[in-house]
C-alpha positions in Angstrom: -10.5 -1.0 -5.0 -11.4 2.1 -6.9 -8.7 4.7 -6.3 -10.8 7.4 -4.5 -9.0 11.1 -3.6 -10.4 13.7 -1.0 -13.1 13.7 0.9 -14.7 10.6 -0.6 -11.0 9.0 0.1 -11.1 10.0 3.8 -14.4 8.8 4.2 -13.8 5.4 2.9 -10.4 5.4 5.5 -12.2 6.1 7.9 -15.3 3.5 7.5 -12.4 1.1 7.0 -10.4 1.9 10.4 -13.9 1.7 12.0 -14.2 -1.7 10.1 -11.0 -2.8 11.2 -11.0 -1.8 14.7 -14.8 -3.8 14.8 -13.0 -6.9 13.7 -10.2 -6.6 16.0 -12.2 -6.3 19.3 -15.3 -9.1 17.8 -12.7 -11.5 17.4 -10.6 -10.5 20.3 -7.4 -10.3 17.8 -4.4 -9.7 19.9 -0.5 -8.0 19.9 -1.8 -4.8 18.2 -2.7 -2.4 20.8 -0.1 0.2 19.9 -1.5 0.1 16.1 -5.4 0.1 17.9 -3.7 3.7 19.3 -2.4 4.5 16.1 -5.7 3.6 14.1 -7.7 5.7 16.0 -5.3 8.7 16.1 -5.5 8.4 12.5 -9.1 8.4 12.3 -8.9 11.6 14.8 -6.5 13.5 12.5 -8.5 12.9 8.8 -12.3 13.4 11.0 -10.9 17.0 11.9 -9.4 17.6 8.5 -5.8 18.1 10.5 -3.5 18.1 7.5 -0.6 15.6 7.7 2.6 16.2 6.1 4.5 13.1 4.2 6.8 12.6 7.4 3.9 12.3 9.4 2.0 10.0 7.1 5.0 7.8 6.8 5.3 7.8 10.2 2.0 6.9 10.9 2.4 3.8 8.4 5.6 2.6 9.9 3.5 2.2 13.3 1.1 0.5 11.8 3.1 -1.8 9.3 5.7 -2.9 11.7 8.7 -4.9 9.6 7.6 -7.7 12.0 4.4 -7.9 13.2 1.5 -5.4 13.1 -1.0 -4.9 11.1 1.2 -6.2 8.5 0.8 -10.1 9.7 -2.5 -9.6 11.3 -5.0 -12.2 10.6 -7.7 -14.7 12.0 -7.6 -18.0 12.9 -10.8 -20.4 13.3 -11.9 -23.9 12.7 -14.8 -22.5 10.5 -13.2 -22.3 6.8 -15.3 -20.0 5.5 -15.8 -17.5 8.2 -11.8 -17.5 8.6 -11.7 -16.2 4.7 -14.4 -13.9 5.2 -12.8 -12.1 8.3 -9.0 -12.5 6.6 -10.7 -10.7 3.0 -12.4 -8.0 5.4 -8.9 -7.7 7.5 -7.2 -7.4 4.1 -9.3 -4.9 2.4 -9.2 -2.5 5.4 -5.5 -2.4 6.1 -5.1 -2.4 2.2 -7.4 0.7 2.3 -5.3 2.4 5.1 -1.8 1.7 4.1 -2.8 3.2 0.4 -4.1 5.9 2.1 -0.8 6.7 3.8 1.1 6.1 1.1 -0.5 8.5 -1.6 0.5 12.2 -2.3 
């Protein structure tokens, strides 16, 4: 992933949220509701430009990236090889996206 900062960095969060939360519901993924609230409080906060401080962030990644469970040890399941790597790699790239995101100054 290119490191992007700013605007073109919120924008890229936020398509990946969207991305993520598309994926979750499609393939009915379950045990994250709480980081489904959290991902779309999130994508609230950066669409409104609401400045977060690096508490916040951090405590926005620690409900998201659970030490067990969450978004952390999300991933699909399905008989179909291939479409199971797909939706993993797309899984991946968006929560990699977010939790960089959260994590940068």
């Amino acid at each position: 992933m290119i490191f992007l900062r700013g605007v073109d960095m919120e924008i890229k969060v936020i398509e990946e949220i969207d991305n993520l939360l598309n994926l979750i519901e499609q393939y009915q993924l379950k045990g994250v509701t709480s980081q489904v609230n959290s991902l779309k409080e999130l994508k609230y906060i950066i669409s409104n430009h609401i400045e977060l401080s690096t508490r916040e962030k951090m405590n926005i990644h620690y409900s998201l990236f659970l030490p067990r469970g969450g978004l952390s040890e999300l991933y699909y399941m399905d008989a179909n090889l291939e479409r199971m790597m797909s939706v993993n790699n797309q899984l991946s790239y968006a929560i990699d996206t977010i939790g960089k995101f959260l994590m940068a100054d």
